[in-house]
C-alpha positions as CSV (number, residue, x, y, z in Angstrom):
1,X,74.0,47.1,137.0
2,X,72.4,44.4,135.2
3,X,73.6,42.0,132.5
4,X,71.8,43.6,129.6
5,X,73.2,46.9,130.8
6,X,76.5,46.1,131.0
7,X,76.9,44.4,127.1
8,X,75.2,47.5,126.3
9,X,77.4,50.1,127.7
10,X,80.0,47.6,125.9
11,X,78.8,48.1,122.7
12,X,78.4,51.6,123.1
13,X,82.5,52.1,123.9
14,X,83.6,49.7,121.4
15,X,81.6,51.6,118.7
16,X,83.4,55.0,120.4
17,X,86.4,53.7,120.4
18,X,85.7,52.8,116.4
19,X,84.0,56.4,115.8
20,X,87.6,57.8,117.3
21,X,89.9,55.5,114.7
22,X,87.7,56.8,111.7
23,X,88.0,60.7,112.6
24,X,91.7,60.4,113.2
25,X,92.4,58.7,110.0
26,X,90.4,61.1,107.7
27,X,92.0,64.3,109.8
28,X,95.5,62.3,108.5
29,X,94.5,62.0,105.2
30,X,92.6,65.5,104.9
31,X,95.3,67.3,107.2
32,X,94.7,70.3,109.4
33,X,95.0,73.1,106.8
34,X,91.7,71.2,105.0
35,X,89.9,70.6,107.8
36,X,91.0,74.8,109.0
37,X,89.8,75.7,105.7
38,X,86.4,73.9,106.2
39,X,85.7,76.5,109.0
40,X,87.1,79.8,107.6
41,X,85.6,82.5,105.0
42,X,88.4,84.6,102.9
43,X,88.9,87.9,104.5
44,X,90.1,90.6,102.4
45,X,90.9,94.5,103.1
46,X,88.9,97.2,100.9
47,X,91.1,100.2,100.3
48,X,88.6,103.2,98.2
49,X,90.5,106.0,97.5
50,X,89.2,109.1,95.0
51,X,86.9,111.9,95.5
52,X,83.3,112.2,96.5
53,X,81.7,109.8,94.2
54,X,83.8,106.9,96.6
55,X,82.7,108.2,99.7
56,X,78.6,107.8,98.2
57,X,78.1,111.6,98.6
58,X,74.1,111.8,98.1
59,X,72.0,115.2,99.5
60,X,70.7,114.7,103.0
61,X,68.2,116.5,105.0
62,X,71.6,117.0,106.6
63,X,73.2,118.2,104.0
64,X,71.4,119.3,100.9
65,X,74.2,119.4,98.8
66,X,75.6,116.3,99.7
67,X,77.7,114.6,102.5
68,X,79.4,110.8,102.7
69,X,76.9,108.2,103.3
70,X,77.0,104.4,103.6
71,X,75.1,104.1,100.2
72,X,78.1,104.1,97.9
73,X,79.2,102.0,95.8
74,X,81.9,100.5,98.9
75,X,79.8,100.1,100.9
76,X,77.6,97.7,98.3
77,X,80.4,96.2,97.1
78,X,81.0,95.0,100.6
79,X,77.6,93.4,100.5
80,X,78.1,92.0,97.4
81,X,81.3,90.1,98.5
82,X,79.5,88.9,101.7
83,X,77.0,87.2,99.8
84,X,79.8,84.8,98.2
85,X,81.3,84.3,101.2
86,X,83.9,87.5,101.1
87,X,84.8,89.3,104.1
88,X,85.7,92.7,102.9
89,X,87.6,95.0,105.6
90,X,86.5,98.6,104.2
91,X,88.6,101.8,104.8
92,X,87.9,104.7,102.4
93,X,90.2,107.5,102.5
94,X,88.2,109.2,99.5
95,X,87.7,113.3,99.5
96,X,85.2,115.0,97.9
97,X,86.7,117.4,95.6
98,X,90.0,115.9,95.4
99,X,91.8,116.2,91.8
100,X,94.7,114.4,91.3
101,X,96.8,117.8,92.2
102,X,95.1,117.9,95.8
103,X,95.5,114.2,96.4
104,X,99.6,113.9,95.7
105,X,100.0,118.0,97.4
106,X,97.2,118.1,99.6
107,X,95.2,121.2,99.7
108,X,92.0,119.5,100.2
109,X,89.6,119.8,103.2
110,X,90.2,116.1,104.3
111,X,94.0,116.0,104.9
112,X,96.1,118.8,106.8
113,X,99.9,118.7,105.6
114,X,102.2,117.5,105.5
115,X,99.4,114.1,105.2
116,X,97.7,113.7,102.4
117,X,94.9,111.0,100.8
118,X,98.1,109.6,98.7
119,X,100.7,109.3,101.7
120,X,98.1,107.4,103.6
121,X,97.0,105.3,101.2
122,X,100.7,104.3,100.9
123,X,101.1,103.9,105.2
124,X,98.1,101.6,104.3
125,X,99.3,99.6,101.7
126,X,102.8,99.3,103.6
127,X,101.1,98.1,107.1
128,X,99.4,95.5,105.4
129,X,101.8,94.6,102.5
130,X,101.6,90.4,103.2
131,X,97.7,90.3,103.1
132,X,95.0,90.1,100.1
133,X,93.3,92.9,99.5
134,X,91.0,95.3,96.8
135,X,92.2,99.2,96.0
136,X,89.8,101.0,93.7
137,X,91.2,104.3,92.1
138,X,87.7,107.2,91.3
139,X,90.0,109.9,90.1
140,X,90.0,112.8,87.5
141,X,86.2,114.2,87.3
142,X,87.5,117.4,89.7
143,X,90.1,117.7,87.2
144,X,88.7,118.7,84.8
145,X,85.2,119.9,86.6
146,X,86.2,123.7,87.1
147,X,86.7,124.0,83.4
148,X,82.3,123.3,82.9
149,X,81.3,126.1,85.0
150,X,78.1,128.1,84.1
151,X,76.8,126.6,81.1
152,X,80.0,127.1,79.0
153,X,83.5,124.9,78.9
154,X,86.5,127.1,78.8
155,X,88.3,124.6,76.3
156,X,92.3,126.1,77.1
157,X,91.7,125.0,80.9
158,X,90.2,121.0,79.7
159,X,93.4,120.8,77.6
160,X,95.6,122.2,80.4
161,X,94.3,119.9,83.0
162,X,94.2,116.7,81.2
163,X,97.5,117.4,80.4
164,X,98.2,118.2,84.2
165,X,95.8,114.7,84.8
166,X,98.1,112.6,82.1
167,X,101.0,113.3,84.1
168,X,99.7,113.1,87.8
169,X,97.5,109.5,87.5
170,X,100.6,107.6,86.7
171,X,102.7,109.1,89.6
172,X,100.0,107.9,91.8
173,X,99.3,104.7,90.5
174,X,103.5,103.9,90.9
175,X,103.5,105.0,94.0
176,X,100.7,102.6,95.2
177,X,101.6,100.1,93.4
178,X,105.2,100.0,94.5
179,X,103.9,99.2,98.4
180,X,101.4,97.3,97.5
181,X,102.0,93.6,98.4
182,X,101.5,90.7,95.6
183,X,97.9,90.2,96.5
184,X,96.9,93.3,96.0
185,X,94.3,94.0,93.3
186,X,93.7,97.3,91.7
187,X,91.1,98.4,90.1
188,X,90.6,102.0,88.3
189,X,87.0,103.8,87.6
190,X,85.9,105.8,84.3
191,X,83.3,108.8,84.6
192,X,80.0,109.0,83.9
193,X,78.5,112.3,82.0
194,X,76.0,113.9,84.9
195,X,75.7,117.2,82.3
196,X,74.0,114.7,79.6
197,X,70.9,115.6,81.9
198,X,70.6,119.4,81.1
199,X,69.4,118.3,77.9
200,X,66.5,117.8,79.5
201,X,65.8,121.6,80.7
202,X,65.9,123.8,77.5
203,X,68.1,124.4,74.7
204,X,70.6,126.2,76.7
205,X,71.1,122.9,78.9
206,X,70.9,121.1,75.5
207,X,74.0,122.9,74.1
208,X,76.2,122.7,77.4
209,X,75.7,118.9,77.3
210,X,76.7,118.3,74.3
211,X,80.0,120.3,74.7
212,X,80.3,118.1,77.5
213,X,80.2,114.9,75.9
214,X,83.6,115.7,74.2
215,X,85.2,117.2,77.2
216,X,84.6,113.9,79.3
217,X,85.5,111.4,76.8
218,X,88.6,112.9,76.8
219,X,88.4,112.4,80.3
220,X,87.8,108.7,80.2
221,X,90.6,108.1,77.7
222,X,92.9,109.5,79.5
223,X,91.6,107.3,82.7
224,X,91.6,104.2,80.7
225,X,95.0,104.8,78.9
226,X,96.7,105.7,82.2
227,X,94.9,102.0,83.9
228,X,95.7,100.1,80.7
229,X,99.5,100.6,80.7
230,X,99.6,99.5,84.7
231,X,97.7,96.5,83.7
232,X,94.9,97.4,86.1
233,X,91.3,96.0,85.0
234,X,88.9,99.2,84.2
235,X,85.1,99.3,85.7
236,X,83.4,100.7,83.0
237,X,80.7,103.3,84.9
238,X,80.1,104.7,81.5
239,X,78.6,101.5,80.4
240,X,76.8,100.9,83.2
241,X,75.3,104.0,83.1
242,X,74.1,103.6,79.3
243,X,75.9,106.4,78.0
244,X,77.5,105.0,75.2
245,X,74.6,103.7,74.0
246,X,72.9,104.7,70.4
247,X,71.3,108.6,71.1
248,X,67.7,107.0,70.4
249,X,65.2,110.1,71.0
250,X,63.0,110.4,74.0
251,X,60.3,112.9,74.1
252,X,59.5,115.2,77.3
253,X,56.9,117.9,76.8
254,X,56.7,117.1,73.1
255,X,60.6,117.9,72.7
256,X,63.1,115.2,71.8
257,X,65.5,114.1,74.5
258,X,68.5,112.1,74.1
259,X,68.4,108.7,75.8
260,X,71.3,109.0,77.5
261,X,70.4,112.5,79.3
262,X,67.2,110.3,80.6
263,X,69.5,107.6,81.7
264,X,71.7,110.5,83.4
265,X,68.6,111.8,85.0
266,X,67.7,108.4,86.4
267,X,71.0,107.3,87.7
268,X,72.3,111.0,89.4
269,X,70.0,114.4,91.6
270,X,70.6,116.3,88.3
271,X,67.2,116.2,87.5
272,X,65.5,116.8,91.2
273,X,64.3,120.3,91.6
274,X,64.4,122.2,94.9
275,X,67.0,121.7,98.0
276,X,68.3,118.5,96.3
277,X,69.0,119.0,93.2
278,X,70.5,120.3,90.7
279,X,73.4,117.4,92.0
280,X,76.2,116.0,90.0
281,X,76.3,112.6,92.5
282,X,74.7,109.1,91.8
283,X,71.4,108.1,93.3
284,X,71.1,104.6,94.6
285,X,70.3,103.6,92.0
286,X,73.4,105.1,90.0
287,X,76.0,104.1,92.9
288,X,74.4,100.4,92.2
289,X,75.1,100.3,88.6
290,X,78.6,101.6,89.4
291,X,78.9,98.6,92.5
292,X,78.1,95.9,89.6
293,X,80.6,97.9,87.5
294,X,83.2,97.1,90.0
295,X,82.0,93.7,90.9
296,X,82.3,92.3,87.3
297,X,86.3,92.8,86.8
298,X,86.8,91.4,90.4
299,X,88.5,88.3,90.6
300,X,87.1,85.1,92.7
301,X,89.2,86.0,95.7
């Protein structure tokens, strides 16, 4: 090895040796759960409990009148979270057509007894009591759903299941709440109106959505009474779908049209005609509006 050589491989381990001093004193000052923290992303579990709406039921060519697909609003809110650097751990236990009845009793055509969506949702909850995590509550459409059957609402059954609804969401929400652990955020869902759209088919359709209208803001103040007194933020899908908005007139054939029944139209299947319609479930682009719904009561995990 030459002269040159050797004051240069000199340099180059004194200079190492001084690169090694400066990382050992900033990992000092910094400490390991900084530097750990550098290389991490937060990881949260997703826990989506309800009925069919939080399972993103759409018709398929599967399934013309609708099955689970990975287009609900979960599934987008998992997407969503990813993008800020969120690792959401998803696990929906949703069941179309459950009520609240079906979900603390069983009775539905997810869960065999004695299991039901609420007694694994609280196994869940329990098994993972010390982490950070998301629950969203989508209940109380199918309780009160049977009552709007056939163009007509058979008011004595609305009063006697919201009544039956009033009692039941608070049970559930206790007993999630109670197993839940202290990092554990909740957050509850309102219903959108999918009957505004028969306003657009005749004057028949016309009548039955307007008896709606009362018949599911009932619903919804129920929902948001029952979230309110648990102190659990609301996602307000009505908003987002536009449907408290001022009934400006659209026209379709010449006849006026509410606004809203358009904006129902737009974000559900009620308005496709033939094997896919008429359906009561979002679109993409309703299970979207109902994803930012959800996303803008979340906190910055």
């Amino acid at each position: 090895m030459t002269e040159p050589d050797r004051r240069n491989r000199s340099r180059l381990g004194a200079l190492g040796a001084l690169f090694s001093v400066l990382v050992v004193s900033v990992l000092g000052i910094l400490g390991p759960s900084a530097v750990a923290g550098a290389a991490t992303s937060t990881t949260v579990f997703y826990l989506d409990l309800g009925a069919s709406v939080s399972v993103g039921v759409q018709p398929t060519s599967n399934a013309p009148q609708g099955q689970p697909t990975d287009r609900g609003y979960a599934n987008r809110l998992v997407a969503l979270e990813a993008a800020r650097g969120v690792t959401m751990q998803l696990t929906e236990l949703g069941c179309p057509g459950e009520s609240t009845t079906t979900m603390i009793n069983g009775g539905d055509k997810c869960y065999q007894a004695p299991n039901n969506q609420l007694s694994n949702a609280i196994a869940f909850l329990s098994a993972h009591y010390g982490q950070t995590g998301l629950v969203t509550l989508d209940l109380g459409f199918n309780d009160v759903a049977p009552c709007l059957r056939g163009g007509l609402v058979d008011s004595a059954c609305v009063s006697q299941n919201l009544a039956i609804l009033q009692r039941q969401l608070p049970q559930i929400i206790t007993s999630l709440k109670q197993v839940a652990g202290p990092n554990v955020t909740f957050v509850g869902l309102n219903h959108y109106n999918p009957y505004l759209a028969r306003s657009i088919i005749g004057a028949k359709g016309a009548r039955f959505a307007s008896m709606s209208v009362t018949v599911i803001q009932q619903l919804n103040t129920v929902l948001e009474r029952a979230y309110a007194a648990n102190s659990i933020p609301l996602a307000n899908v009505v908003t987002a779908f536009s449907q408290n908005a001022p009934r400006s007139l659209a026209l379709r054939n010449g006849r006026p049209i509410p606004a809203n029944a358009v904006q129902a139209c737009s974000l559900t299947w009620m308005c496709r005609m033939g094997r896919y319609g008429a359906n009561l479930h979002p679109n993409n682009a309703g299970y979207e509006a109902i994803t930012d719904a959800i996303f803008a009561v979340l906190p910055k995990w």
